[in-house]
N, C-alpha and C positions, 0 to 999 in steps of 0.2 A: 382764192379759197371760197367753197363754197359752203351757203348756211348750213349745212347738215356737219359737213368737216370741223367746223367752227362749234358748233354746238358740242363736239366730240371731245375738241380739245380743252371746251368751256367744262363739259364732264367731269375730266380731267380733275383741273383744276379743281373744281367742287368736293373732290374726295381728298385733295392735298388739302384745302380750308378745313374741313370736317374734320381730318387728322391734327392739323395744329391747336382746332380750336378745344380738342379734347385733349390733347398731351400738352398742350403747351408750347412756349419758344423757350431755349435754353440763350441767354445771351450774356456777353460781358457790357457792363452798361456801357464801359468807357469808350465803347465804337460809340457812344453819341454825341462824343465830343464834336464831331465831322458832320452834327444832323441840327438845323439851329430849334430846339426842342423850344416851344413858346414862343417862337420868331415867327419861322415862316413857318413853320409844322406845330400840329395841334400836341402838347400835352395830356397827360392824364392830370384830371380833376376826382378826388372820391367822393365827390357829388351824395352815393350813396351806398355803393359794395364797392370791395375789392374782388375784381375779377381776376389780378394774377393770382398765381398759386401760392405766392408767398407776399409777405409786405414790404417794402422797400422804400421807407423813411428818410426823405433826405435825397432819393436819387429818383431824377426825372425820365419818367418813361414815355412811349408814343402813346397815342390811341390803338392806334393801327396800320395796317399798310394795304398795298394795292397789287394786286398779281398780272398780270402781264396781258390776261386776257380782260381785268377789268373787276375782278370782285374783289372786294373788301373782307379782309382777315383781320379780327379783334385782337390786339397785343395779348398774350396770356405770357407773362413769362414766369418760369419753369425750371432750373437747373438742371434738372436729371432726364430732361425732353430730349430724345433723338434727333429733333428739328433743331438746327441753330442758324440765329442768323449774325453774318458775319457781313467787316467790309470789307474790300479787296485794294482801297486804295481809291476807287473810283466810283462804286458803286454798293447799295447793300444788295447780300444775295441769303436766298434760304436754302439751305443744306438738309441734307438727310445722313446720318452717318460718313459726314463729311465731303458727300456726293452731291454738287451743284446742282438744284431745283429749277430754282429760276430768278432774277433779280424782282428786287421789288420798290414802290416808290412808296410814301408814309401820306397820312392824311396833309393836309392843309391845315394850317390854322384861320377859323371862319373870321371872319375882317368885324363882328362885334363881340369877339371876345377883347380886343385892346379897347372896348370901352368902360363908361360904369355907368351904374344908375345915379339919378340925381339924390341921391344919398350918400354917393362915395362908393358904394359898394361894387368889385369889378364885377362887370357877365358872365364872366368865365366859373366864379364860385356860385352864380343862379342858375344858369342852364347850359346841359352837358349838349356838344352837337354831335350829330353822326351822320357824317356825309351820305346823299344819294347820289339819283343818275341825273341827268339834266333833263327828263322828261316828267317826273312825280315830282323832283326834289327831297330837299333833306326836311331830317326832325329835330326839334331840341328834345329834351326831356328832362323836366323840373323834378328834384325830390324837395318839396316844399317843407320838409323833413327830413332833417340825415341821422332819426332817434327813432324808435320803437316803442309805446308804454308797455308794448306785451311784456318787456325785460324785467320792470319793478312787480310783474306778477309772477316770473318765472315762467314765463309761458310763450317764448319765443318758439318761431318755426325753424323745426331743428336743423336747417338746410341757410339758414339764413346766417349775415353776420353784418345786418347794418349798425347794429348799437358796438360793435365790434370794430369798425370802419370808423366810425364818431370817434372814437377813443385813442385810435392809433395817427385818422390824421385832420382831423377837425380843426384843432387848434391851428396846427402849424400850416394848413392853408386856408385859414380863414373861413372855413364852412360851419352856414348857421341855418336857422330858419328861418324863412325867406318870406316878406309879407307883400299882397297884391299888386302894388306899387312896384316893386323889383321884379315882379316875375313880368306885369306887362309890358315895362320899356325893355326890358333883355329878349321876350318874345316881339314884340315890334322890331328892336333893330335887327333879330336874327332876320325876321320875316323880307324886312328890305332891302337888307346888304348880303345875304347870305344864302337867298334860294332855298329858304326852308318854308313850308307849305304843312308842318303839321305839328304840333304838338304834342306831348306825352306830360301827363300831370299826376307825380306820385308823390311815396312817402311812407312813414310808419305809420301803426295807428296814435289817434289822439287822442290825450286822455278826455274821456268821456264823451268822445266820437263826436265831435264838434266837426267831421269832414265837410257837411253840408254848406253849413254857412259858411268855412273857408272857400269850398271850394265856388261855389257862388259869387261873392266877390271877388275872384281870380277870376270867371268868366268875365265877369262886369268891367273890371281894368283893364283886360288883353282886347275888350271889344271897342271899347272907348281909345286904348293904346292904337288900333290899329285900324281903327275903323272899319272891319268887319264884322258883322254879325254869326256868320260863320266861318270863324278861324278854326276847322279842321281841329279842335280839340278831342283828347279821350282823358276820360276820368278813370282812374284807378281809384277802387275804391275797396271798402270792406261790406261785404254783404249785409243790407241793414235790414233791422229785427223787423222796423214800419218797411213794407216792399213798394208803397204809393212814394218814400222817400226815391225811388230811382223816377219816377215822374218829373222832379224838380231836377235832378242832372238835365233830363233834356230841357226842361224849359227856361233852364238856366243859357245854351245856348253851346253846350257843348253836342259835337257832331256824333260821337263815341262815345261808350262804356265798357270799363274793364273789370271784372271781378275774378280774382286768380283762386280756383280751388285749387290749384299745384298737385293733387293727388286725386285719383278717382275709386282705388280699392278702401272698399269700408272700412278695414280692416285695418290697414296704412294709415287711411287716416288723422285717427284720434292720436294716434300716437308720433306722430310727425308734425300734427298740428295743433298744439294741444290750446295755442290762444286765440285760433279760430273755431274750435268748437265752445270754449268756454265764451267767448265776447259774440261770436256771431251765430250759435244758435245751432251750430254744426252741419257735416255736409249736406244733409237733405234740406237744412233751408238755404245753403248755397245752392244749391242747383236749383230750386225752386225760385230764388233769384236771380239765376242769370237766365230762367224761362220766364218771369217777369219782364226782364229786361228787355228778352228778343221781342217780346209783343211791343213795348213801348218806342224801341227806338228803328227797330226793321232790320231785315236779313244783311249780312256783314257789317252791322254797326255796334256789335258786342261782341267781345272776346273773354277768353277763359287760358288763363296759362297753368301749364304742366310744367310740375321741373321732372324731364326725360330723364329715365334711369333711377331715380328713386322706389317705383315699384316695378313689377314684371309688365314687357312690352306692352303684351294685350288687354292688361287692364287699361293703362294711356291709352291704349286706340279705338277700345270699347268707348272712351270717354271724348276722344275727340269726334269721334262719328255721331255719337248722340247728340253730342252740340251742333254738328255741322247739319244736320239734320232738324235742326232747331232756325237755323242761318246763322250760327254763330260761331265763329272763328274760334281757332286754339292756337298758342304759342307752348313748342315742344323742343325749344332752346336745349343740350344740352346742360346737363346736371355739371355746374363745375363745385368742387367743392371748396367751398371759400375756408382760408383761411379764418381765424376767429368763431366759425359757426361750429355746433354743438356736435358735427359731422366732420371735423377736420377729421383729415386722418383717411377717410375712408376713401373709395376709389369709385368714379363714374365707369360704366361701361364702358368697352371698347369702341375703338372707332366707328366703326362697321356695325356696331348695335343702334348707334346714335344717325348714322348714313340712313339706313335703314326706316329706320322713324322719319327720315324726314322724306322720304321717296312716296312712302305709305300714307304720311301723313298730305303732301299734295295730289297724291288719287281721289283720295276722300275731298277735300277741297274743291278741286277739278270738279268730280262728279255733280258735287250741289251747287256747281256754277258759281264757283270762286274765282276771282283774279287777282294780277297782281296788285290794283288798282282798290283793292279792298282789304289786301293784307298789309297793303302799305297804311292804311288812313286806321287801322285796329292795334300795329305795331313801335312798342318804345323805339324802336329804329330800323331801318329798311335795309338792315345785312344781317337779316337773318337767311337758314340754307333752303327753307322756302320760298323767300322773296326772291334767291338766287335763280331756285330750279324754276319760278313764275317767269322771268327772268330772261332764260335760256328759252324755256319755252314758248313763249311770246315772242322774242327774237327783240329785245328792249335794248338789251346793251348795243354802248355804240360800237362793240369790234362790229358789228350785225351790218354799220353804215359805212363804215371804212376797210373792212374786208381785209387787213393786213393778214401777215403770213407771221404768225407766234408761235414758237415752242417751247415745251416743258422737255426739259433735258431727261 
């Protein structure tokens, strides 16, 4: 089969991911009696959101799984999703109104999650992994926080549902806040057993925005931990009121910076964010800080996340071209709408509005001379449906090296 046919079939596949990642998987759990869920395959940790559509206390679900030609689909499960995945006895397979898709394989469990830090504490409750390819590598991604203080002001972001996530599964798996010490030996052993090459360092805000110096001493341990200087870190951060403050991210030794305006209509805004305009100063000094940002740290080493489908398409794409036009990356993830957030209930776009955003969105990229190579080192994890379409494009996956003959029923 040749690159072009393969890319077709990779196509494919990218509009079946796009659809599950927005509708969901509808599943009965007890087919995972048959999956060894925390053995050899990765569990869910709530690290810091609940990405299914519902919560499910008590029952062990995947990460995700693997499609046939090679991409990574995020578990959403879903009850009332047309996609189900079923087992046959021998194999899991994902259905559409009953109509065999294609079989699929589940993540790996990464070999330092069966560890712990020298305080007892297991890796798998400090840093959540997310498989890549074997050419970039994989990420962890720390929420060095699984609490928000915007919630004690009433001024969460109405799309969010991390103090939400803390409450339902905090306790019953051990998730807490995590000090320097824990996050560099959990990133050291990912980094050495585990082919992971980047990190992601988040979290809620703190009270009285103490991020600086946390996040400094977490540079300082993971570099002493791993003995590099530059360990491929991104800071996620909150837009701070001092802008000389994103100075000290980089000289602190992280590679990245993150600052998520999540909406770009003025208008949206105030009203979807009401504890980033009150604490950080509101959109116009957010964007005024991630054009700080692009001069200090350099073209694709800052990013800007949108949650897709919260406002009308073209305002999102007015907002990622003015960044990228800046060199600054955007993440246009789908809008899921978390259980617990102020927004349950309500419904993300269709498939194809969200497909859409993301084809658009890597034009734009493309054009200011993006790669995958940049959207991998700005990104919490590298299965997003841009790193996909960077992906296909570039000819990166290994179907590209092995040339097998794969169908989607």
């Amino acid at each position: 089969m040749g690159n072009e046919a393969i890319k077709q079939k990779l196509y494919k596949e990218l509009a079946i991911k796009n659809e599950i990642s927005v509708e969901g998987i509808n599943v009965d759990p007890h087919i995972f009696e048959h999956l060894d869920l925390g053995g050899e395959y990765q569990e869910q940790v709530h690290l810091c959101f609940e990405m299914d559509h519902e919560t499910h206390e008590g029952i062990e679900m995947p990460t995700g799984f693997i499609t046939p030609g090679g991409l990574r689909i995020s578990f959403k499960w879903d009850r009332r999703s047309d996609f189900e995945l079923v087992y046959d006895g021998k194999q899991y397979v994902v259905t559409k109104d009953k109509k065999e898709i294609f079989p699929v394989t589940f993540d790996k469990r990464p070999n330092f999650y069966g560890l712990k830090a020298s305080d007892g504490t297991p890796f798998n409750t400090i840093a959540g992994f997310s498989q890549g390819d074997t050419i970039y590598g994989s990420t962890v991604s720390i929420a060095y926080s699984n609490e928000c203080a915007l919630k004690d002001k009433g001024q969460d972001c109405l799309f969010c549902n991390i103090n939400a996530t803390k409450s339902t599964y905090a306790e019953k798996e051990g998730i807490g806040w995590k000090n320097p010490r824990q996050i560099a030996e959990a990133v050291s052993a990912a980094f050495k057993l585990d082919g992971v090459k980047h990190m992601n360092l988040t979290g809620g805000f703190i009270p009285e925005r103490r991020e600086v110096d946390y996040y400094i001493d977490v540079a300082e341990a993971v570099q002493e931990a791993t003995g590099l200087q530059d360990f491929n870190g991104t800071a996620v951060i909150g837009a701070p009121l001092d802008l000389s403050v994103i100075d000290k991210y980089k000289e602190a030794g992280f590679r990245t910076l993150a600052m998520n305006l999540e909406v770009w209509d003025e208008n949206y805004y105030p009203v979807i964010l009401p504890g980033k305009v009150a604490q950080c100063g509101g959109r116009e000094h957010w964007i005024k800080a991630i054009e700080y940002a692009a001069k200090v740290f350099g073209k694709g080493k800052v990013r800007s996340g949108f949650v897709a489908g919260i406002e009308p398409k073209p305002a999102t794409l007015q907002g990622v071209e003015y960044f990228a036009s800046l060199g600054v990356l955007a993440l246009t993830g789908a809008w899921t709408v978390n259980p617990g957030s102020a927004l349950q209930g309500h419904r993300t776009p269709e498939a194809q509005w969200h497909l859409d955003m993301a084809y658009k969105c890597h034009d734009i990229f493309k054009r200011n001379g993006f790669t995958y190579s940049d959207y991998f080192d700005v990104a919490p994890s590298p299965n997003f449906l841009i790193h996909d379409i960077f992906a296909i494009d570039e000819e990166l996956l290994p179907v590209f090296k092995t040339a097998p003959v794969f169908s989607i029923v």
